[in-house]
C-alpha positions in Angstrom: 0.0 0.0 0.0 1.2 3.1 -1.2 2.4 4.9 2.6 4.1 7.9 3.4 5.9 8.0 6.8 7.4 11.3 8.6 10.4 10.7 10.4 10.0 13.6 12.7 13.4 13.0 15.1 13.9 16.7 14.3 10.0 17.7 14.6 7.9 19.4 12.0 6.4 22.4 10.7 4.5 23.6 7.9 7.4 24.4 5.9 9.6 21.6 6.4 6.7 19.2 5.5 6.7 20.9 2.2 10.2 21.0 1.5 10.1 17.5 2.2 7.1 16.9 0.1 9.6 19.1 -3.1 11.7 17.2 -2.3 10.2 13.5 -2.6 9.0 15.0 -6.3 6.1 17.3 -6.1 6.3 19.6 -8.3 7.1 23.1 -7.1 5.5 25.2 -9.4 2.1 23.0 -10.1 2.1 23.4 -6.2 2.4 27.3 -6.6 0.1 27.2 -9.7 -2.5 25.6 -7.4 -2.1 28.0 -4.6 -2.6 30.7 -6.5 -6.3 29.9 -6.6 -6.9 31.2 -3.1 -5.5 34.8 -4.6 -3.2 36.0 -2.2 -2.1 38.8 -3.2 1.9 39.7 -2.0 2.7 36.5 -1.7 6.0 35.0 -2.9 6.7 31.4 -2.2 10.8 30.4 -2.6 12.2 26.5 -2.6 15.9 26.5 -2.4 17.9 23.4 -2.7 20.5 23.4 0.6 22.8 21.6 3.5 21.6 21.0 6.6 23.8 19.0 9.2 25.5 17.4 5.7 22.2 16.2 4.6 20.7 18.3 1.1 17.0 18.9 1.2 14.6 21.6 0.0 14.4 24.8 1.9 11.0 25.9 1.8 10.0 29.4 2.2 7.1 31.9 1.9 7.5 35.9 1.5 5.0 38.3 1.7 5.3 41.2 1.1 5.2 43.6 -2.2 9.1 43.3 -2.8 10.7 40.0 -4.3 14.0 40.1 -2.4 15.2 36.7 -0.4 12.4 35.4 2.2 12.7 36.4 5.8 14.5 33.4 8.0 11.7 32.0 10.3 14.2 29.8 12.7 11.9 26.1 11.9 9.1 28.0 13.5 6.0 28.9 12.1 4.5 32.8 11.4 1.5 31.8 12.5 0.4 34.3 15.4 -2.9 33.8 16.7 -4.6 36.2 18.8 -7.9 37.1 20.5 -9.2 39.6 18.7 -7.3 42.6 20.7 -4.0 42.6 18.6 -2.6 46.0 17.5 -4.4 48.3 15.4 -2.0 48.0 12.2 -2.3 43.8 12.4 -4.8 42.9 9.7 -6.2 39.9 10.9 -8.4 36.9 9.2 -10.6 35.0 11.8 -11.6 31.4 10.9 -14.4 31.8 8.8 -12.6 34.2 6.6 -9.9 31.5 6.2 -12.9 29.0 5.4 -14.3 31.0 3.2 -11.8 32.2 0.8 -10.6 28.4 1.0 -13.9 27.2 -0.1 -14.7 30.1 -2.3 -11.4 28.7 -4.8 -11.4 25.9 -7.5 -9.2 23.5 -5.0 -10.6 19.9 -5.5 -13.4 19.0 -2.6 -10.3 16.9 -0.8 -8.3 19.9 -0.4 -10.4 21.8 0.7 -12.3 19.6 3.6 -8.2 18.8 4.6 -7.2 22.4 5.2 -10.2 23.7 7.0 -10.0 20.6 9.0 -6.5 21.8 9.9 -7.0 25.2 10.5 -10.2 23.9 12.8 -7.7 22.0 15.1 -5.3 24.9 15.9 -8.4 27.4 16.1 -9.6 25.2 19.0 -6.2 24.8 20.8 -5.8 28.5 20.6 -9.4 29.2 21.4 -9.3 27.5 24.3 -5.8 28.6 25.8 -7.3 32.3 25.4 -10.6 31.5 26.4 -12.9 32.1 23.5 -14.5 30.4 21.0 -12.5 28.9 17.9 -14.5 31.2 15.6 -13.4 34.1 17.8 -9.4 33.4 17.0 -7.9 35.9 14.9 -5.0 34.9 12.9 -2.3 38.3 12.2 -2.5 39.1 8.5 1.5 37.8 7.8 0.8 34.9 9.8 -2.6 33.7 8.2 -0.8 34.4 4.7 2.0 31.7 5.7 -0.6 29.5 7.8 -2.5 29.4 4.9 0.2 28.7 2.4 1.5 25.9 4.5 -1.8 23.7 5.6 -3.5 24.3 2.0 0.2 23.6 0.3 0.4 20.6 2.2 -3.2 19.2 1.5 -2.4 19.8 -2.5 1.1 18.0 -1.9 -0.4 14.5 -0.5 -2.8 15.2 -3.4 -0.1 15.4 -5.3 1.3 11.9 -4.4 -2.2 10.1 -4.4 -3.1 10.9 -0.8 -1.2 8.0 0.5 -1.7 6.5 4.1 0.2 8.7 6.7 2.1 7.2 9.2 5.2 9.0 11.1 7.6 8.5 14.2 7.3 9.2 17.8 6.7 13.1 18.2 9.8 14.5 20.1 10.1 17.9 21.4 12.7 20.0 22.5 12.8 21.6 25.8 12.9 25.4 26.9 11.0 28.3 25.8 9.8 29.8 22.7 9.0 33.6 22.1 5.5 34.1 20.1 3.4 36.7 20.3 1.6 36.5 24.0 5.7 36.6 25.4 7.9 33.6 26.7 6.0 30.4 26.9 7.5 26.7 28.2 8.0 24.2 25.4 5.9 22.4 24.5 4.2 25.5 23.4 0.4 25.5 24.6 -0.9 25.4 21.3 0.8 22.2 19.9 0.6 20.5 23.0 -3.6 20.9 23.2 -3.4 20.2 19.2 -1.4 16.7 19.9 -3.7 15.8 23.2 -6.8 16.5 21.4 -6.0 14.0 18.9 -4.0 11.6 21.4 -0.9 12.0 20.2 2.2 11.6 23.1 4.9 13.8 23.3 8.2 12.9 24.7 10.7 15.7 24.8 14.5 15.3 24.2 18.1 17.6 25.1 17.5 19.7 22.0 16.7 23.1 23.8 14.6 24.4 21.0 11.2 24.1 19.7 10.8 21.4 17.2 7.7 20.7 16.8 5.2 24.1 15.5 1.5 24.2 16.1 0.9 23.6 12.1 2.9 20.9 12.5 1.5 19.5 15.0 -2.0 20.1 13.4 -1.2 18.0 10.3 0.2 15.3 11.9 -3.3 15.3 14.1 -5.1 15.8 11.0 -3.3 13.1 9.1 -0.8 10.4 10.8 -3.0 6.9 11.2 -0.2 5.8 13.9 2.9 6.6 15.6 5.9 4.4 16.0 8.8 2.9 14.3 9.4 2.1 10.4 7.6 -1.7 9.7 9.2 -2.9 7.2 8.8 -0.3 4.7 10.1 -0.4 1.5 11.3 3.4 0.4 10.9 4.0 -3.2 11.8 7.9 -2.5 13.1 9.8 0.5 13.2 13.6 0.6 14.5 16.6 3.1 12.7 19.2 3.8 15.0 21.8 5.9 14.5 23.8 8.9 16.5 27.2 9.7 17.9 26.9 12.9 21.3 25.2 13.6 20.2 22.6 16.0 22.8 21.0 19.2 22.1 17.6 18.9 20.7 16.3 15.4 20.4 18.1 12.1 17.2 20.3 11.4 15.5 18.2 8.7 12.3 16.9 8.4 13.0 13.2 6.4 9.7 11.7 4.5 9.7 8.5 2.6 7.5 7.5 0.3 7.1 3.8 -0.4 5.1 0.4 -0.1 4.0 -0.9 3.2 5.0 -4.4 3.4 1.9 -6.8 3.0 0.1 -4.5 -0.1 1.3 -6.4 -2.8 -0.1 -9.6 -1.3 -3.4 -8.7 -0.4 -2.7 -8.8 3.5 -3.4 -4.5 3.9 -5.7 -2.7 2.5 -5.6 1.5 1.1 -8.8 2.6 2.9 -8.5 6.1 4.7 -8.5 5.4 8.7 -9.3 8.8 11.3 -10.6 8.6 15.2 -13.7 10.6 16.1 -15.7 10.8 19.2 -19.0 9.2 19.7 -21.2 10.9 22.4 -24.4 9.5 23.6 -27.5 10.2 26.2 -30.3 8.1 26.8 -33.5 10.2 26.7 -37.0 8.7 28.4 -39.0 12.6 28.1 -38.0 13.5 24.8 -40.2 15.5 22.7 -40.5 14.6 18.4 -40.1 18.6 17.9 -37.0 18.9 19.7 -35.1 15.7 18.7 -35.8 17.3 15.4 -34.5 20.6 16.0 -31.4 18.7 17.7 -30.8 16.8 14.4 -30.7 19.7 11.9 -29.1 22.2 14.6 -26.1 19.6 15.3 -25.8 18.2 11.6 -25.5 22.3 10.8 -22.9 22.9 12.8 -20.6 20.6 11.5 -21.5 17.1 13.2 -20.2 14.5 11.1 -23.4 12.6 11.8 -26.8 12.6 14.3 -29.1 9.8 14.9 -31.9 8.4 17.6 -32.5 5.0 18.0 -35.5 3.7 20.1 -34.1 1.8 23.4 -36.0 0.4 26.3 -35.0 2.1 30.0 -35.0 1.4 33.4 -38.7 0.1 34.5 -39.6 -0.5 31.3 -39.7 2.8 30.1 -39.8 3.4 26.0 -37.2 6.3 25.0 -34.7 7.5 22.6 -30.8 6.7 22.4 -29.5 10.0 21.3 -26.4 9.5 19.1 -23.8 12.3 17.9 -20.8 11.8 16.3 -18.0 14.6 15.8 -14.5 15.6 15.6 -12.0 14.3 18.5 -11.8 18.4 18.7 -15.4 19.0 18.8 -16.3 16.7 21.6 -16.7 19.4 24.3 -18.7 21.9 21.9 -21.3 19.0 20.8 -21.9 17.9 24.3 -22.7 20.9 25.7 -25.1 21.5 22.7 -26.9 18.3 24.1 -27.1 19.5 27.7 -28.3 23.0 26.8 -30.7 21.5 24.2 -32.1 18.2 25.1 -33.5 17.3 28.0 -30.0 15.0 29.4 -28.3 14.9 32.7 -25.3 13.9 31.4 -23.4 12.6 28.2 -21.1 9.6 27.5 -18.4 9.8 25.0 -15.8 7.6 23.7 -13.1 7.9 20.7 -13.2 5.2 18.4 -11.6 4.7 15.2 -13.1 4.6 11.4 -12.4 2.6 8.4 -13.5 4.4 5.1 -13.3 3.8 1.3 -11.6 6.5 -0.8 -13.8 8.4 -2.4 -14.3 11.0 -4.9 -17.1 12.4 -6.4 -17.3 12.2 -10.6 -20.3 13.0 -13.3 -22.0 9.9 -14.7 -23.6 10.1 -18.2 -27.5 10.2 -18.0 -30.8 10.4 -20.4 -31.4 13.5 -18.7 -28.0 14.8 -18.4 -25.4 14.7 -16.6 -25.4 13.2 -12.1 -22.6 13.5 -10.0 -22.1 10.3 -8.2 -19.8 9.6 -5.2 -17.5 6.2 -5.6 -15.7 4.3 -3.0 -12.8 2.6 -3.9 -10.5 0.2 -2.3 -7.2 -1.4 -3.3 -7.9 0.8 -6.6 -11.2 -0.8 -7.2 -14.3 0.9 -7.0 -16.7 -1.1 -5.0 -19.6 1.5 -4.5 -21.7 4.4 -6.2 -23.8 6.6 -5.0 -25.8 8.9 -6.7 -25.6 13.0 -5.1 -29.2 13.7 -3.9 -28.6 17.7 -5.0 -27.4 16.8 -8.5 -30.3 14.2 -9.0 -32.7 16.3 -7.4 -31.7 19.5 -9.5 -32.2 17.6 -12.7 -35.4 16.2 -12.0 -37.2 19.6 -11.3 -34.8 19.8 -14.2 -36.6 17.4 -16.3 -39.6 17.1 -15.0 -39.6 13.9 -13.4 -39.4 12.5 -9.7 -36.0 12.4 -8.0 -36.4 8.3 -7.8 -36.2 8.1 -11.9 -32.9 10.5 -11.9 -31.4 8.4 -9.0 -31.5 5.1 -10.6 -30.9 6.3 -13.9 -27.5 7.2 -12.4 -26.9 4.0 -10.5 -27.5 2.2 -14.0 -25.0 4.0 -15.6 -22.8 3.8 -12.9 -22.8 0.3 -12.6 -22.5 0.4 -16.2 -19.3 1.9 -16.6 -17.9 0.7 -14.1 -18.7 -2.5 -14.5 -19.5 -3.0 -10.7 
């Protein structure tokens, strides 16, 4: 199975994952064509070929700014400054719905899109909650979001790139120390990475290296991303590539090393290449719940970004018919979705659990129709597609369309489908 493992001895950040990703054979300037669909204006993006600690990688650099003079050094750390919304005056400064929105108003591919505003979701909620407001409340400084941006949608288009293999990388070590970001001097692991890593469940051991190694966009991708932590099994590396940091470190060179390659069992049918991600699964047994509400619950949750809401009928304590409310959600939306149930249902209390998903590959492709063209999702596995399914906008757009009921459109497409793809 095609796998791509980070072998972060040295840490990570945004631009060290993409000069690793130049490096392994991405194509710099299809990545900077691609980027240049968000339109950010004053915005300069350099890879340099370099040493670091004898090892020759890509330097990876962005510069904004109207000049096109050599990129500022950034010392392996991120620009990203987050604040609260009370930064100075002459700071620009995006919240996360700008960021969402001029991410979802570009012509990025669906994958690319859902990825990066995944991303920027995690570190919006570590920062949120280290400053004490909600993650739509974060404000992002102008140069900051520019190179924030650059980095998580850059590195979404890169494992595009490369097929959007499975992710797996080392044990996350960080250095020890302080780092100096906008709020002042702050211990390492720096709050905002180590909430970002303990959201997801992701340890953190640190090491002698007295600098920070790993930033909070790094740390946000692996979350986002890595399936497991751990040790090399058995991989076969068909390419290796460098991405560099800036900072001379003490005790290991600053590089970021990624190889690309087969995990061991793919060619004989022992693994399989579907996607794999933990969420959390909250649940509240409900014995007074009213049809009107459980409905508003549904549509409100499913709204605001609930991967998915259901109620199951359940028998309680003395006999008692009621509902099994079910919600499931982001490992970094836990909190927010189960105080939505206490303020909205009638519960006492919510359970919750992580647990882990399997899930085909998919992508969403037009089918040939009578009446025109239906976008139909497929899931694939081990490069076979094994299911289609109709989109109930797209049929139900071209059967007001054409005049017909949604059902004719919808199996119209699952014909052809099956058709062409010979399922």
């Amino acid at each position: 199975m095609n796998t791509l493992y980070l072998d972060i001895f040295s840490g990570i950040s945004g631009d060290m994952f993409l000069g690793a990703m130049v490096d392994l054979g991405v194509d710099f300037h299809r990545l900077e064509n691609e980027l240049a669909k968000l339109g950010l204006a004053d915005c300069h993006l350099h890879a340099t070929r370099k040493l670091k600690g004898g090892i020759e990688g890509v330097k990876f650099d962005v510069h904004v700014g109207h000049g096109h003079g050599q990129p500022e050094e950034n010392h392996g750390h991120d620009h990203t400054h987050v604040e609260d919304g009370h930064g100075p005056a002459h700071a620009p400064a995006r919240n996360l719905d700008a960021i969402r929105e001029l991410i979802e108003a570009s012509l990025l591919s669906g994958w690319v899109k859902q990825k990066a505003s995944a991303v920027f979701w995690r570190v919006a909620v570590a920062e949120g909650k280290i400053h004490g407001v909600p993650p739509e409340q974060v404000h992002f400084h102008e140069v900051g979001a520019l190179d924030s941006i650059v980095d998580i949608v850059g590195a979404c288009l890169a494992l595009e790139a490369l097929g959007r293999p499975r992710v797996q990388a080392g044990e996350v070590a960080e250095g020890t120390g302080w780092v100096e970001c906008a709020h002042g001097r702050l211990p390492l692991p720096s709050p905002a990475t180590l909430e970002i890593l303990g959201a997801r469940g992701i340890g953190v051991t640190q090491c002698a290296e007295p600098h920070e190694l790993v930033t909070p966009t790094g740390a946000a991708l692996l979350a986002e991303f890595a399936e497991s932590f751990g040790p090399m099994q058995g991989l076969v590396a068909s390419r290796v590539g460098y991405g560099l940091g800036s900072r001379e470190h003490q005790t290991r060179p600053n590089v970021l090393r990624a190889v690309l390659g087969e995990s061991p069992s793919a060619g004989a049918g022992g693994e399989l290449d579907w996607e794999a991600d933990t969420i959390t699964v909250l649940e509240t047994n409900l014995d007074d719940a009213q049809a009107e509400i459980l409905g508003h619950f549904l549509e409100r949750a499913m709204a605001l970004g609930a991967l998915d809401v259901f109620h199951t009928p359940i028998q309680m304590k003395k006999s008692r018919p009621g509902v099994l409310l079910t919600v499931l959600c982001a490992d970094a939306d836990a909190d927010r979705f189960s105080e939505l149930v206490l303020r909205e249902t009638s519960a006492f209390g919510v359970r919750r659990y992580r647990t882990e998903r399997r899930k085909l590959r998919r992508e969403v492709t037009p089918v040939p129709t009578a009446f025109g063209p239906v976008s139909v999702k497929l899931g694939t596995l081990n490069g076979r597609t094994v299911q289609a399914a109709p989109e109930y906008e797209s049929c139900r757009a071209l059967a007001e369309q054409a005049g017909v009921p949604v059902k004719v459109i919808y199996e119209a497409a699952v014909r052809a489908a099956h058709s062409i793809l010979k399922l």
